[in-house]
N, C-alpha and C positions, 0 to 999 in steps of 0.2 A: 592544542587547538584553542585558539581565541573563544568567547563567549560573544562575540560577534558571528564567527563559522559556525560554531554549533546552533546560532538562532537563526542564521541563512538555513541550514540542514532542516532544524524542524520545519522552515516556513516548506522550503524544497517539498516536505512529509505533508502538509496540510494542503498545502495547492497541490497537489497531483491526487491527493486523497478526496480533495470538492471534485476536482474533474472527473473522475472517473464514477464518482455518485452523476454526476449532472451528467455523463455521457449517458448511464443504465435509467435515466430519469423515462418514462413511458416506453421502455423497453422490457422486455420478456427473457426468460432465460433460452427459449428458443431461438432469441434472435443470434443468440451468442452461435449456434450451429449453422444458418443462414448469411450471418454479416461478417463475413472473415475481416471486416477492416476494424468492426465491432469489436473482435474478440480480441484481435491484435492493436489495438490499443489499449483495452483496458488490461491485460497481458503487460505491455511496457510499462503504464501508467501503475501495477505493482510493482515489479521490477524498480523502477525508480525511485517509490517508497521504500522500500527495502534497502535499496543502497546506499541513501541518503540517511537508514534508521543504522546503519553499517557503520557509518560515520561518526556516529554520536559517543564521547566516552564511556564507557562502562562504570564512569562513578555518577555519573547521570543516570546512565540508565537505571542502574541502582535502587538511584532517590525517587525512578519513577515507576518499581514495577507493575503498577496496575496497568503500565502498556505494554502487552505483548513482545518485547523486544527482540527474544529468540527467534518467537514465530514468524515474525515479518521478516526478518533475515533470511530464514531458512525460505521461505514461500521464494525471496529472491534468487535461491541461489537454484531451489527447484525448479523456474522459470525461466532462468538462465541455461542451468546443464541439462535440464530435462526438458528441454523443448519438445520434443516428438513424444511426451507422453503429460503433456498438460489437461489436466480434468478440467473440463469445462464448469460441470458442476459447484465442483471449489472454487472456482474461480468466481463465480455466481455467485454463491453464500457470502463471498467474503467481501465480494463487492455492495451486497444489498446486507448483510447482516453486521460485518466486522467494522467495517467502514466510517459509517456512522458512529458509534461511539469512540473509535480512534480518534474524527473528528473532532470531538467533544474534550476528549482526553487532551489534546494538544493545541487547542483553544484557551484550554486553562492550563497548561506547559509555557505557554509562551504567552 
């Protein structure tokens, strides 16, 4: 993989990771049970980071483990196969608590 695709991937990671903070922005974790269009976007908008963090060499990854790299894999793959038993909850935390410093983390990656 070029080190041009791998800086499309991270960027791919970073804009779906702002959007989906900016979608939960003056939103409630109740609204996530209320706004199915709510939940089902921020739902693909991981998925997406995930697939895109899927991408990224493992000798990068490496260089960079203070980012989660399993976990956001694994959250995609959970999102993906286990669709009809997605916790809302996590989905919540991860969005309002993980998010943010991921941000952060590949702000200074890239």
């Amino acid at each position: 993989m070029s080190k041009h695709d791998i800086v499309i991937r991270l960027h791919d990671m970073l804009d779906h990771a702002r959007e989906a903070i900016a979608l939960s922005q003056g939103r409630s974790r109740d609204d996530l049970n209320s706004d199915r269009l709510l939940s089902l976007a921020l739902a693909r908008l991981l998925e997406i980071i995930g697939e895109a963090a899927n991408r990224i060499p493992q000798e990068l990854q490496s260089k960079h483990a203070g980012i989660p790299w399993p976990e956001i894999i694994g959250l995609r793959n959970r999102l993906v196969h286990g669709y009809g038993a997605i916790d809302l909850d996590i989905v919540w935390r991860i969005i309002t608590a993980d998010l943010p410093p991921l941000v952060t983390a590949l702000e200074k990656l890239i």
